[in-house]
C-alpha positions as CSV (number, residue, x, y, z in Angstrom):
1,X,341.0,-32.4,291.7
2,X,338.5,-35.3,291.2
3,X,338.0,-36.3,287.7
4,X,334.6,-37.7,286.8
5,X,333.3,-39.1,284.1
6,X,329.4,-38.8,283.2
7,X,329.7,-41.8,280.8
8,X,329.3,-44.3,284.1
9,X,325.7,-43.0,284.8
10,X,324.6,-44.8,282.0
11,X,325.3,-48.5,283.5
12,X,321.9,-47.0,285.9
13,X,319.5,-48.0,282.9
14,X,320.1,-51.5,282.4
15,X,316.6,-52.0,283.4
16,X,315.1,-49.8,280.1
17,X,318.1,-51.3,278.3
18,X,316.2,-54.8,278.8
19,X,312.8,-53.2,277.3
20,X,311.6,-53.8,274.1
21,X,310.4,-50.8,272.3
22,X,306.8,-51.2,272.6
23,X,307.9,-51.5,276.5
24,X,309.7,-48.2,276.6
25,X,306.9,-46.0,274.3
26,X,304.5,-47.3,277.3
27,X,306.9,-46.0,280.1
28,X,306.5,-42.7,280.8
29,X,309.8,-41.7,283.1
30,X,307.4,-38.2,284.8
31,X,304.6,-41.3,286.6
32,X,305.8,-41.7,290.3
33,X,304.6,-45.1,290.1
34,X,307.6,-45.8,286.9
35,X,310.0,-43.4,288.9
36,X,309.4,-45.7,291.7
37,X,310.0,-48.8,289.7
38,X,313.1,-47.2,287.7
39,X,315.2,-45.8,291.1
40,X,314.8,-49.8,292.8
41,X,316.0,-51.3,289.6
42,X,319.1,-48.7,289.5
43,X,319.7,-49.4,293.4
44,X,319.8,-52.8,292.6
45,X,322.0,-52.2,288.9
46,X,324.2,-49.9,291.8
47,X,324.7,-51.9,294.2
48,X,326.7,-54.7,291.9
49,X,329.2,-51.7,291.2
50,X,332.5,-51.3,292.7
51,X,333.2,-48.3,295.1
52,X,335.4,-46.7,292.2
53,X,332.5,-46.7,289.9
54,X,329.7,-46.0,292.4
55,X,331.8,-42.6,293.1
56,X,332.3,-41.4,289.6
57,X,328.3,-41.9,289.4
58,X,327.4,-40.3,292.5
59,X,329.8,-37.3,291.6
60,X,328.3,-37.3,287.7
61,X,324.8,-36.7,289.4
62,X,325.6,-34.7,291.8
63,X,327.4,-32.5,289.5
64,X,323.9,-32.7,287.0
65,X,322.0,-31.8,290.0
66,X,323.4,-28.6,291.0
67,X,323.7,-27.9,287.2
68,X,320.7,-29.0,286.4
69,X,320.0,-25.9,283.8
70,X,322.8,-26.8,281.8
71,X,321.5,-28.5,278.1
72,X,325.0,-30.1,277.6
73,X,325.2,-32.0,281.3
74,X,321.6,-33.1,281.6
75,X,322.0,-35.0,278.3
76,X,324.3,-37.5,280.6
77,X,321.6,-38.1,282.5
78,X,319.7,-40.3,280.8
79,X,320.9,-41.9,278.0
80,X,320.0,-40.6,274.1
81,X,319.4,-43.9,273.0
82,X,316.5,-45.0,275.0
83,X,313.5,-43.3,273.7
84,X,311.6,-41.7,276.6
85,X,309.5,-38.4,277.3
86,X,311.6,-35.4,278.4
87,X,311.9,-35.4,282.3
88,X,309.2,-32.8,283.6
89,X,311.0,-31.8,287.1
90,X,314.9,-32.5,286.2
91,X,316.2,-31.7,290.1
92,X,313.4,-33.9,291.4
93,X,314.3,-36.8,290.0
94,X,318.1,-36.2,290.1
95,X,316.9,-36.1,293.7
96,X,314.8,-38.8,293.9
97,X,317.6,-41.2,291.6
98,X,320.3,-40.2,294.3
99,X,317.9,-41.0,297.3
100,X,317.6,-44.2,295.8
101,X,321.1,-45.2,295.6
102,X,322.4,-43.4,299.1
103,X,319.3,-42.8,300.6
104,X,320.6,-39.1,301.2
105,X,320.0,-35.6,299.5
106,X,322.4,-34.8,297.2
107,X,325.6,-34.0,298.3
108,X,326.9,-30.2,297.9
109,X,330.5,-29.8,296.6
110,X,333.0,-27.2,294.7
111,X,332.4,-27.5,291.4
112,X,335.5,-25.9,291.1
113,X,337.6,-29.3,291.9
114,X,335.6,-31.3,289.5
115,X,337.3,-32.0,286.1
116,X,335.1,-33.7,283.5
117,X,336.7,-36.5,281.4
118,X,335.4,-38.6,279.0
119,X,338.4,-41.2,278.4
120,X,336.9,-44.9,278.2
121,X,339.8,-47.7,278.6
122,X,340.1,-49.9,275.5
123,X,337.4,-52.4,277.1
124,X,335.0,-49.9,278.3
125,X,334.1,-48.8,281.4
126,X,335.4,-50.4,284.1
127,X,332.2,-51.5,286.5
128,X,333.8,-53.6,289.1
129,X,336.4,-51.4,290.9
């Protein structure tokens, strides 16, 4: 059984993070031309990650992706606390975010040997493994 835990996704959005409010009421995530901008900044946030954490990301997308319907998982795919529009087409840019960091589709798996955990170490989450 792989455990995963969604909570990693949100070291992606250190570029919005940065953003001052004014910043992030101007940015509307549905434009291709911010999408764009957004998936190179989390490729480049990605690829600083260690293979642990890129794994328990790619598996936490992959696992909103094929459940992309479900209220309670989507709302780990994009952090509460940064204040942007609701995402128009949720697969297509669950697509278009793993594209960016594998530059493949997303990957199809059992759902039945994922087990979701939300258990943060006393520091955090752990980037660098």
């Amino acid at each position: 059984m792989n455990s995963v835990n969604l909570n990693y996704i949100r070291g992606l959005y250190d570029f919005l993070f940065g953003k001052i409010d004014e910043e992030l009421e101007e940015f509307d995530i549905n434009l291709p031309e911010n999408q764009r901008i957004l998936f190179e900044e989390m490729a480049h946030t990605f690829k600083k990650f260690g293979p642990t954490s890129k794994r328990k990301i790619l598996d936490g997308l992959n696992l909103i992706f094929h459940n992309s319907c479900d209220e309670e998982l989507w709302r780990n795919a994009i952090p509460h606390d940064l204040p942007l529009n609701r995402v128009a087409d949720r697969r297509g840019y669950l697509e278009g975010v793993i594209f960016a960091l594998t530059k493949n589709t997303p990957e199809l798996f059992d759902k039945r040997q994922i087990l979701l955990t939300n258990e943060i170490g006393a520091y955090g989450l752990d980037f660098s493994k």
